[in-house]
N, C-alpha and C positions, 0 to 999 in steps of 0.2 A: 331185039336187043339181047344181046347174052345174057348168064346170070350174071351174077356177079362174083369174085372174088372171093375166096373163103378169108375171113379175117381171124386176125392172131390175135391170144393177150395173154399176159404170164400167165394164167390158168384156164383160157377158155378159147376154142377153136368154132367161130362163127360160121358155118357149112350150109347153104342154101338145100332147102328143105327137099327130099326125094321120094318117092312111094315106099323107098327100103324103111322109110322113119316110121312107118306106122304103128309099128308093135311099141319102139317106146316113145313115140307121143302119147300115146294112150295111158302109157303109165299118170301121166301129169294132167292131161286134157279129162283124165277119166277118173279121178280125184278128188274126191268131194272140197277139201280142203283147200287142194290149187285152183280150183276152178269159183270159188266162193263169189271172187268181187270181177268175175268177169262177165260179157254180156253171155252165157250160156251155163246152164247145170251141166254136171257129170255126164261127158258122154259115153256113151254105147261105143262096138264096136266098127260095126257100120256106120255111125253118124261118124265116128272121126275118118274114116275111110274116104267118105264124101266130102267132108272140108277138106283133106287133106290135096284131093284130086282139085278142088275147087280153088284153093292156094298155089297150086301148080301148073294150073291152068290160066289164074291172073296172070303169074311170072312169066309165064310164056307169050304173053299178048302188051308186056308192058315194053316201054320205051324210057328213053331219058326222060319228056317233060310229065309221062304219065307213067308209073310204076305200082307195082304191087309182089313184091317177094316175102318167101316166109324163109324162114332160118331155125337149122337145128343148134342148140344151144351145149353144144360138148366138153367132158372136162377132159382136159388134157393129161391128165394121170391116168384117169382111166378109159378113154374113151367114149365112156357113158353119158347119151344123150340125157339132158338133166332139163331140159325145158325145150321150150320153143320162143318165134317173132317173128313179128311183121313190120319190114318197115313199107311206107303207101305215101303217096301223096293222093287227093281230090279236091273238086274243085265244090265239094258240099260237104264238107267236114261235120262230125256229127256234135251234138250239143254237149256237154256244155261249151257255151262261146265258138269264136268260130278259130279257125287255124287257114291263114293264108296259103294259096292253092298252090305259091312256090316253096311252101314250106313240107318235109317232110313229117311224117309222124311215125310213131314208134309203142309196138306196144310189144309187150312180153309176160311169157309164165313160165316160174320153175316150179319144180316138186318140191312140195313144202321140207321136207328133206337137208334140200340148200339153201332154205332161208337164214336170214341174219348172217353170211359168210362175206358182204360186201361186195358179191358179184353185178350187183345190178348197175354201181356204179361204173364197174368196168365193161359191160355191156354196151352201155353209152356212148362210152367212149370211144369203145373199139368203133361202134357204127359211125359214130360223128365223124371220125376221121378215115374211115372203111369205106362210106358211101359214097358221100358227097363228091367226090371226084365222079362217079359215074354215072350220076343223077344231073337234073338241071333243079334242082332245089337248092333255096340258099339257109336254107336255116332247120333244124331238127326238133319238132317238137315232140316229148316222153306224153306216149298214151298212156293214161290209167282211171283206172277204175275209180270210184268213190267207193274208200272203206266201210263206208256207214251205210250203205246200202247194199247186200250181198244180191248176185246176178245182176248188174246194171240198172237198178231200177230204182228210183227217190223219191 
């Protein structure tokens, strides 16, 4: 399967994720503060090296009814990569509760930087209507962390 399409939104240009991304995902992925309510601490720069390749290496192996891409998260003013995401579908989706295996999932993180700007909604969005045409998922579920437990853990 190709990648996918880079998606548009008045402020943010959705760009499937490259080995050029890794100087600045690291900015965010390496963050104490971004990285708080996700399943991993601050990484190093080898460690994000290695997801990165690892993320790149799903994309390249996925299809329409099984997928796994990651996306850099761009502002359109500036160009600057400001986050990253993964949209995935499986067919053992992780706890809490379960997420039907033709349902998509979706997770992301920006740099605490561009919190509270309302991108996240537009995020969403842009993928809800971005994907799904090139997916066989019928429906999108938002991954997130639980606030109340920092690094995935409860």
């Amino acid at each position: 399967m190709a990648l996918p399409a880079p998606i548009s939104t008045d402020r943010l240009l959705l760009l499937p994720l490259t080995n050029g991304d890794a100087e600045a995902v690291l900015r965010f992925r390496g963050h104490p503060e971004a990285t708080r309510y996700v399943s991993h601490e601050p990484l190093g720069s080898e460690e994000n090296r290695v997801r990165l390749r690892q993320l790149l290496a799903a994309a390249e192996s996925s299809c329409a009814d099984w997928f796994n891409f990651g996306w850099a998260i761009e502002l359109k003013a500036t160009g600057q990569v400001i986050g990253d995401a993964r949209t995935w579908n499986t067919a053992a989706p992780p706890a809490p509760g379960g997420i039907p295996a033709d349902w998509a999932s979706l997770g992301y993180i920006v740099h605490p930087d561009q919190h509270g700007r309302g991108l996240g909604r537009r995020r969403q969005a842009a993928w809800s209507g971005g994907c799904s045409p090139n997916m066989a998922s019928k429906q999108l579920s938002p991954a997130s962390m639980n606030p109340t437990f920092p690094h995935g853990g409860s």
